[in-house]
C-alpha positions as CSV (number, residue, x, y, z in Angstrom):
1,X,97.6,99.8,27.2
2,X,96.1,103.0,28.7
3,X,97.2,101.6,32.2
4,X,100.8,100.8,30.9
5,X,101.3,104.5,29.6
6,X,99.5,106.0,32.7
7,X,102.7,104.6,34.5
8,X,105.5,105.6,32.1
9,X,103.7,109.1,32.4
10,X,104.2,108.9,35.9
11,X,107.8,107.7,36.2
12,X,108.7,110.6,33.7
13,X,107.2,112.9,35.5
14,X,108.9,112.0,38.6
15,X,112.4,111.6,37.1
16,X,111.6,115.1,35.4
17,X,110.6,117.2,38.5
18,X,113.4,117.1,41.5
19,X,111.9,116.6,44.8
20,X,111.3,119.5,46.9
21,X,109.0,121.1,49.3
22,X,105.1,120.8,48.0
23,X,106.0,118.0,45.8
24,X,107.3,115.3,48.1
25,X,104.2,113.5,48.3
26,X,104.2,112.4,44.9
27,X,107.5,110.4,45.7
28,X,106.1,108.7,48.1
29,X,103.7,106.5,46.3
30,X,106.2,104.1,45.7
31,X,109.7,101.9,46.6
32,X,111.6,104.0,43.5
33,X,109.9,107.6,44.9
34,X,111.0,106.7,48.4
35,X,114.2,106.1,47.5
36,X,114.6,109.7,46.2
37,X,113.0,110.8,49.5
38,X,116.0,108.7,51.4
39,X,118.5,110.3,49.1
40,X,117.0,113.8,49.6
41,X,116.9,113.6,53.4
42,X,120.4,112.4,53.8
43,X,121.9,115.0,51.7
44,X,122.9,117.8,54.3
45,X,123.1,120.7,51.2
46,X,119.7,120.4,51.4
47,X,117.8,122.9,53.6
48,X,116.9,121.4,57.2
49,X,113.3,122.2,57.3
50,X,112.3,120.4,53.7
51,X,114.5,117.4,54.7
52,X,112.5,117.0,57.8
53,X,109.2,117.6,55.5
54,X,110.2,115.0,53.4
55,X,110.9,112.4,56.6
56,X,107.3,113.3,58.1
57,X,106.0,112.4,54.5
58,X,107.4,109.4,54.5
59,X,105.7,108.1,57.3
60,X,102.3,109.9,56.6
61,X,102.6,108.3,53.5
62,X,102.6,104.8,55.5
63,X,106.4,103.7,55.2
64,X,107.3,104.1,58.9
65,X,110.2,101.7,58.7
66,X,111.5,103.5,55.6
67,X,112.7,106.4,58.1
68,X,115.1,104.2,60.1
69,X,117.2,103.8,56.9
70,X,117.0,107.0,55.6
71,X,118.1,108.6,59.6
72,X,120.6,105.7,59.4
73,X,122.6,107.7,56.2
74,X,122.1,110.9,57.5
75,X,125.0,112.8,58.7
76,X,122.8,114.6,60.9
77,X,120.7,112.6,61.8
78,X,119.7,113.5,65.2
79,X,118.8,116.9,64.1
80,X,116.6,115.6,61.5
81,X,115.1,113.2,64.1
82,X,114.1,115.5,66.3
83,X,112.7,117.7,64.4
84,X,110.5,114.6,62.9
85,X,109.5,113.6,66.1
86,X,108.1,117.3,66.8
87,X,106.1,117.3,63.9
88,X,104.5,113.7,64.2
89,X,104.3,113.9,68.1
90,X,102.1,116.8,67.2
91,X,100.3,115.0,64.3
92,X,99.1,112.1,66.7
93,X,96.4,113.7,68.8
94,X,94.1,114.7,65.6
95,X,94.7,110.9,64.1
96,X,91.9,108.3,64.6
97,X,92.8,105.4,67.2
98,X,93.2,102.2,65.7
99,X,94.1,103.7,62.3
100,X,96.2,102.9,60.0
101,X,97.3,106.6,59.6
102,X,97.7,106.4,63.5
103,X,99.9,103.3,63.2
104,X,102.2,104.4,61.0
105,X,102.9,108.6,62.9
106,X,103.3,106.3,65.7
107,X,105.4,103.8,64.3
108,X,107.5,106.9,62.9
109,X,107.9,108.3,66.3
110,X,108.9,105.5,68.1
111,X,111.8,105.4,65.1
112,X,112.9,109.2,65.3
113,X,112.9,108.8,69.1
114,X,115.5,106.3,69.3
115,X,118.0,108.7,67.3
116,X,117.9,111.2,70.2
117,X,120.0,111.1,73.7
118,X,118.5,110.4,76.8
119,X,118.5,113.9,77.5
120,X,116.7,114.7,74.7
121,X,114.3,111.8,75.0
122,X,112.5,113.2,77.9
123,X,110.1,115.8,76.8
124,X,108.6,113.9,74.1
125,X,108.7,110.6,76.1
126,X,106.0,112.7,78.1
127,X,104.1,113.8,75.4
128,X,103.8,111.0,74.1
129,X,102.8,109.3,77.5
130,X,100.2,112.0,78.3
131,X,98.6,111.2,74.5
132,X,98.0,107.9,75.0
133,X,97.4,107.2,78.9
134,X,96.7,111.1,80.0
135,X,92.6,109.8,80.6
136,X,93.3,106.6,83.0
137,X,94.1,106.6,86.5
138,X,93.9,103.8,88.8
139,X,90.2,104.3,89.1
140,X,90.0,103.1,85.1
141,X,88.5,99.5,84.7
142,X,90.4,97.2,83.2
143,X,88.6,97.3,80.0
144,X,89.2,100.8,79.7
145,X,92.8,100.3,80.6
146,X,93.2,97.6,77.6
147,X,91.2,99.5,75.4
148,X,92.6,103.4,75.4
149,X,96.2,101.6,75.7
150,X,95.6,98.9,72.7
151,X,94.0,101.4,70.4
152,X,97.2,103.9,70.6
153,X,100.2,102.2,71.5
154,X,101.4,99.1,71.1
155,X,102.5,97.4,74.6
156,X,106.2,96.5,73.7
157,X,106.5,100.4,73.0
158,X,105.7,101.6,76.5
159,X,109.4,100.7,77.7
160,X,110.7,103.0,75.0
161,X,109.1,105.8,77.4
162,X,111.5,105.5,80.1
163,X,110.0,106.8,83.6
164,X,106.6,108.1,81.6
165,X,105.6,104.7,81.0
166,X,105.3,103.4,84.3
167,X,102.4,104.6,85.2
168,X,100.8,103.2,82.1
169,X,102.7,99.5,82.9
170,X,101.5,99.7,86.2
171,X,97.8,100.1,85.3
172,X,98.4,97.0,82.8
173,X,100.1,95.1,85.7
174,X,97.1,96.2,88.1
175,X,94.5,94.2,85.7
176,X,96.6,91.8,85.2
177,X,97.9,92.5,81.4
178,X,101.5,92.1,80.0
179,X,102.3,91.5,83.5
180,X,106.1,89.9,83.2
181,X,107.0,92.1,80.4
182,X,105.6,95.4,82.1
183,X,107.3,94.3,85.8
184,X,110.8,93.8,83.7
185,X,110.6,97.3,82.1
186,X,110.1,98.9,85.5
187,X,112.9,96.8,87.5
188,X,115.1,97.3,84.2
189,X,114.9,101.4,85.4
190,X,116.0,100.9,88.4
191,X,113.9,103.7,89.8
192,X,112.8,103.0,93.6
193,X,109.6,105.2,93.1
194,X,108.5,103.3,89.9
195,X,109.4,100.2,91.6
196,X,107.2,100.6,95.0
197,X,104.5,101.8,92.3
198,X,104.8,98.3,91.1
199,X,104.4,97.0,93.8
200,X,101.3,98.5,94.8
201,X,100.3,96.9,91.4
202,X,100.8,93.6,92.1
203,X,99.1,93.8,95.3
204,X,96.3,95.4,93.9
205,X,96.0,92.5,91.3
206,X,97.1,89.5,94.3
207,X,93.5,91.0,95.4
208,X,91.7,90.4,92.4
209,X,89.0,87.0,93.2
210,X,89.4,84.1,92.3
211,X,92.8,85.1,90.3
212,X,95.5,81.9,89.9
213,X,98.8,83.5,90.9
214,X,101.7,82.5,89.2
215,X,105.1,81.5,91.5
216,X,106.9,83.6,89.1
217,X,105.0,86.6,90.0
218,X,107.0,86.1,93.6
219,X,110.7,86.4,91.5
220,X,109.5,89.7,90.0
221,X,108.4,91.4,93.8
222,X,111.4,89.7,95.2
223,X,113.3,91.6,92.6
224,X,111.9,95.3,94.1
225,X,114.9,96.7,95.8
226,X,112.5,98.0,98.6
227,X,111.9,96.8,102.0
228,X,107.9,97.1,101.7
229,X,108.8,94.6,99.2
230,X,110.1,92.0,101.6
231,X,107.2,93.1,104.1
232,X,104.3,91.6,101.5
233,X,106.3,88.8,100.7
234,X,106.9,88.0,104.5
235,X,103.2,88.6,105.0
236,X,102.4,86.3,101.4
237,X,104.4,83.7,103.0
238,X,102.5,83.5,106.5
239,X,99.4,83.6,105.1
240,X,97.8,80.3,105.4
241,X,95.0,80.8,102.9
242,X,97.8,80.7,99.9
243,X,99.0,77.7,98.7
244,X,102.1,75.9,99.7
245,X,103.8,76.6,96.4
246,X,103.3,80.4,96.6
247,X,104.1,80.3,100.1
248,X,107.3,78.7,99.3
249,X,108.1,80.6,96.4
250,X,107.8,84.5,98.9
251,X,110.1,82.4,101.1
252,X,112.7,82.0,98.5
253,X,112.1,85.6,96.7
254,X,112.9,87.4,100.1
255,X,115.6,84.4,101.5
256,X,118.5,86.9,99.7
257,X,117.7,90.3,101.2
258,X,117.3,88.9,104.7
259,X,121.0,87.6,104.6
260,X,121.7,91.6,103.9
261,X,120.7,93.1,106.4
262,X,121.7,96.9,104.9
263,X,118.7,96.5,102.7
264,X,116.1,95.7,105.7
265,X,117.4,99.2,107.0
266,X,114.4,101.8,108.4
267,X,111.9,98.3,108.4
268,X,114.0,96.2,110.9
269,X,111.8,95.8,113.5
270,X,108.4,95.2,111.2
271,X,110.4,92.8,109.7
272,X,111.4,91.2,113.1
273,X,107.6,91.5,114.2
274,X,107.1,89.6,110.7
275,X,109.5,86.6,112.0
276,X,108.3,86.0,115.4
277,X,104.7,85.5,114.5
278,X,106.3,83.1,111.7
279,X,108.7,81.3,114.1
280,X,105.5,80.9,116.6
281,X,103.8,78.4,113.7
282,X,103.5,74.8,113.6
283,X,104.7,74.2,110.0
284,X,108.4,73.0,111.1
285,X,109.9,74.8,108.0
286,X,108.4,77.9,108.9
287,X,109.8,77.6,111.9
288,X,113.4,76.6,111.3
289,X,113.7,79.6,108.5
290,X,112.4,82.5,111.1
291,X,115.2,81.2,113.4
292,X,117.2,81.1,111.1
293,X,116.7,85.1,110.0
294,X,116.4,86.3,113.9
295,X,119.4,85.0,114.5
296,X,121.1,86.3,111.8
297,X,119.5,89.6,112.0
298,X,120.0,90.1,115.8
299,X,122.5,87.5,116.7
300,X,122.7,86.5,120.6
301,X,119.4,88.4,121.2
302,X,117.4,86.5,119.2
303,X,119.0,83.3,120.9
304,X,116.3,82.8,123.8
305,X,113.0,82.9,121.8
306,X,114.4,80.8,119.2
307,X,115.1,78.3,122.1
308,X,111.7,78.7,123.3
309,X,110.1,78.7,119.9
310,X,111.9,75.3,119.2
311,X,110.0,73.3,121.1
312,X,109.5,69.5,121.4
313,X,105.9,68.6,119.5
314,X,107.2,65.8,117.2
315,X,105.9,68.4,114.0
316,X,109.7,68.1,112.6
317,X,109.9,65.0,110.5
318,X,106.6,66.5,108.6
319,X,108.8,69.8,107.2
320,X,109.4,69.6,103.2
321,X,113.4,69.7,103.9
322,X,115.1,66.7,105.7
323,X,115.6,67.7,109.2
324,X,118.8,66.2,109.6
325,X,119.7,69.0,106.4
326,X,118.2,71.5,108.8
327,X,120.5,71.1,111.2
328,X,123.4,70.9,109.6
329,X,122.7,73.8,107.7
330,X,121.6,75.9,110.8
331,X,125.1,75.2,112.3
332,X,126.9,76.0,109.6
333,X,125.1,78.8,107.9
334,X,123.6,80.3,111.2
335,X,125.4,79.0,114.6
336,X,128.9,79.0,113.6
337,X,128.2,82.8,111.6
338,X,128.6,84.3,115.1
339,X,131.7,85.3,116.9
340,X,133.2,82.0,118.0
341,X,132.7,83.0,121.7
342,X,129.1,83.9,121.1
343,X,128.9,80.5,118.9
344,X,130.6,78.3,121.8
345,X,128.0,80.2,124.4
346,X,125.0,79.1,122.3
347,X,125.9,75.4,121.8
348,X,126.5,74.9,125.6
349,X,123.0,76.7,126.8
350,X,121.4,74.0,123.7
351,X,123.4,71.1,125.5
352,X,122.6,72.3,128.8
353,X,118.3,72.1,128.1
354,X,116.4,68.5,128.4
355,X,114.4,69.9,125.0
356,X,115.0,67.0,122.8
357,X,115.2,69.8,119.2
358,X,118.1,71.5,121.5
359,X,120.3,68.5,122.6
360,X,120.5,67.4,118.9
361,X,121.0,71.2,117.7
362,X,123.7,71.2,120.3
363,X,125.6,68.0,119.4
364,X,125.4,68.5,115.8
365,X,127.1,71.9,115.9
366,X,129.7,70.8,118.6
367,X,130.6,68.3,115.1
368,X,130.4,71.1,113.1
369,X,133.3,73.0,114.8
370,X,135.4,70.6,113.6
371,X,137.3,70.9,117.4
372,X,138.2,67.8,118.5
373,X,139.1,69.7,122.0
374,X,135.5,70.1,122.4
375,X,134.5,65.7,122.6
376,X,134.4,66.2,125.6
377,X,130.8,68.5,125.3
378,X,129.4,65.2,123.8
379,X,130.3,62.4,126.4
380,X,127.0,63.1,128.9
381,X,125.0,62.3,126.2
382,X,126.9,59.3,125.2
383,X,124.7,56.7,127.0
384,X,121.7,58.7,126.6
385,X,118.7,55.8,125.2
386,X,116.1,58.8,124.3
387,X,114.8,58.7,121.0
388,X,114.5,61.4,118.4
389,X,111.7,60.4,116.9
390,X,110.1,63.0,115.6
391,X,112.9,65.6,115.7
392,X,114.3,63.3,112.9
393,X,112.1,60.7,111.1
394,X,114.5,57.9,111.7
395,X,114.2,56.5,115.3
396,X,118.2,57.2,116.4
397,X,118.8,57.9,120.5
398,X,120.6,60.9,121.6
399,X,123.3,58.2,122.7
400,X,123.7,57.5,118.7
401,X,123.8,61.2,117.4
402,X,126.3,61.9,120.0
403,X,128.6,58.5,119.2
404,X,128.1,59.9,115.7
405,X,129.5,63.5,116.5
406,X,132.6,61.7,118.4
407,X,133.6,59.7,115.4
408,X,132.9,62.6,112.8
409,X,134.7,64.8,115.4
410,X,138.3,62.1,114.8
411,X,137.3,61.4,111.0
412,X,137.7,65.2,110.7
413,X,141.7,65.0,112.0
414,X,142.3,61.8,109.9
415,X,141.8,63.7,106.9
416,X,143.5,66.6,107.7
417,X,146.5,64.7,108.6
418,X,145.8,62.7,105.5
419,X,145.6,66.3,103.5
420,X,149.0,67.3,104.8
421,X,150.5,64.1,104.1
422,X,150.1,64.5,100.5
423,X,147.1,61.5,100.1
424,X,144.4,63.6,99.9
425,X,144.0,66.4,97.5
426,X,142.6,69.7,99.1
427,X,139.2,69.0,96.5
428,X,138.6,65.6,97.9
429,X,139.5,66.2,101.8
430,X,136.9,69.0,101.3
431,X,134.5,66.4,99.8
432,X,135.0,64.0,102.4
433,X,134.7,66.6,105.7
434,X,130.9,67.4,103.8
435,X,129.9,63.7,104.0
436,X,131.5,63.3,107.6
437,X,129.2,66.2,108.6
438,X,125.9,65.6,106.8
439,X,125.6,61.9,107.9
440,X,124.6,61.3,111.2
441,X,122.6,58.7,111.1
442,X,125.4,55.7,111.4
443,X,128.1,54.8,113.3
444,X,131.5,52.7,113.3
445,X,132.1,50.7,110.0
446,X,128.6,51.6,108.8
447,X,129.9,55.5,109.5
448,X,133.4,54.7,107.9
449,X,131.4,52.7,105.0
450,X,129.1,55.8,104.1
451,X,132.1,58.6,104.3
452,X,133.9,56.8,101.8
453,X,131.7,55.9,99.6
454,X,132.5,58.3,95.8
């Protein structure tokens, strides 16, 4: 009973006395109190300064979230926020880490800060940032990194700091903490500086003993608009310590900004340096993708030491991509990306050499041209009985690859003529010159049988 009327006491004292400043604590005890605090902050007769006393007691009070809704119907509500955030960002220095009481100012500012404009933002963004990481530098251990970070701030509230929280991120992605959601706030800034920082972060933890990279870790550094980015991934890539997989995985997270070469602009020539010792290695997929890039980066001037690198050791038919892909896809992606001149000047000097990985170059992109004119490139070889085993894995002659090219050349004008006759569609004529081109295995009716198979 006494407990009963202790309540009803309370509740009439409440409803009695209108809140104001010196008494707004009192409301705050409970749901039916806060909701006279909302009401009292939102009403703009009030005076500015007791509204914003009443919003910092709300959250002192423990009901962080109970500030979002009460900003939410407030006409002014960026006024009032600031104003919060002034008084809490100055409340959190004398709070106890790991607090409860911490917790909630902290929760609070987080809230008022996401009322404000960017503009706005940036002052307190730094004070907050200097509050909770102004003691660590990259000298810090990661236990001390975890530790001041963890008993201050909580991790997902770091991006909400703009540029001040990079440097905090980049420690956590230096010891290997929140790594993929720290690396996604920074590339989501699109800040160069905070990106090389992260960069230097991840190679700092790529250093780190005995640590298990993970392939995705190769996306996020491939995602660094930055040409020291593609540098360390080059280098990841020709190190022969790593494994395959993460080898493979820096190939394909720099493959995109070498086919631009505006973004390789002021590192061209490490990059180059990069791609010759590559091209120089035994691994035949290695060696196909650094001609590949010379070529494309310096055209005809790369063409003589990607001859010579392309030489005749019978290492092809052990490369993770089908060689006869390889090819293919070099003439049509690299040969035939030059000026048609400069193309036509290649092919011949690959024609013209007894190197077995060069007379099958040459004869596959004389096919790719799609010229029948240019048959007559291919008859020398016609009769040739030399096998290319071991620039392909099947054991074809040149003599077989060039009948091959011959045929492909005058299935190429069948369907054309077919296309302009009106019995091919341009979708399937399209589909039917691939599979002319990528087989070149077979010849006569097997040939015909493979092109038109669906």
């Amino acid at each position: 009973m006494r407990l009963r009327k202790f309540f009803v006491v309370l509740l009439a004292s409440i409803s009695c006395t209108k809140p104001g400043p010196g008494n707004f604590e009192k409301y705050a005890k409970n749901e039916e109190g806060i909701k006279v605090l909302e009401a009292y902050i939102q009403d703009p007769k009030n005076p500015l300064e007791a509204r914003v006393e009443a919003a910092t007691t709300i959250v002192k009070a423990k009901w962080p979230l109970r500030l979002r809704s009460a900003l939410d119907g407030t006409p002014d509500k960026e006024a009032v926020a600031e104003k919060v955030l002034e008084k809490l960002t100055n409340l959190l220095p004398s709070l106890m880490p790991r607090s409860e009481e911490l917790a909630a100012v902290r929760d609070g500012a987080f809230i008022a800060l996401s009322y404000l404009t960017d503009e706005q933002k940036g002052p307190f963004q730094k004070r907050i940032a200097e509050w909770a990481f102004g003691t660590l530098s990259e000298k810090s251990s990661a236990d001390e990194v975890k530790d001041t970070i963890e008993s201050k701030i909580l991790t997902a509230q770091i991006a909400e700091l703009g540029q001040y929280g990079v440097d905090a991120a980049c420690l956590l992605i230096r010891h290997g903490f929140a790594v993929e959601k720290m690396a996604r706030y920074i590339l989501n800034l699109k800040e160069p500086k905070a990106s090389e920082k992260m960069l230097d972060a991840f190679i700092a933890l790529h250093k780190t003993p005995d640590l298990e990279i993970p392939l995705w870790h190769m996306e996020l550094i491939g995602s660094i608009e930055s040409p020291m980015a593609l540098e360390y991934l080059l280098d990841f890539s020709l190190d022969e310590s790593r494994s395959e997989d993460l080898r493979a995985a820096a190939y394909n997270a720099y493959v995109p900004w070498l086919l631009d070469p505006k973004k390789i602009q002021g590192k061209k020539q490490g990059i180059i340096a990069r791609l010759e010792k590559m091209i120089a290695k035994k691994n035949p997929d290695d060696r196909w993708a650094a001609a590949k890039f010379l070529i494309l980066l310096e055209g005809e001037n790369a063409f003589k030491k990607v001859m010579d690198a392309l030489v005749d050791d019978n290492v092809y038919p052990a490369a993770v991509e089908d060689p006869k892909k390889t090819l293919v896809d070099f003439c049509t992606a690299v040969i035939w990306k030059q000026e048609k001149a400069t193309a036509w000047k290649m092919i011949e000097t690959l024609l013209s050499s007894s190197n077995r990985v060069h007379q099958a170059l040459g004869i596959v992109c004389v096919k790719a041209s799609e010229d029948i004119t240019k048959v007559s490139l291919l008859k020398p070889f016609l009769r040739s009985k030399k096998s290319l085993q071991g620039v392909f894995e099947e054991d074809i002659t040149i003599g077989q690859l060039a009948l091959n090219a011959v045929e492909g050349l005058s299935m190429f004008q069948e369907v054309e003529r077919a296309q302009k006759e009106g019995k091919l569609t341009e979708e399937r004529a399209k589909k039917k010159k691939f599979r002319i081109l990528v087989e070149l295995i077979h010849t006569g009716a097997d040939y015909n049988k493979a092109v038109s198979e669906e």
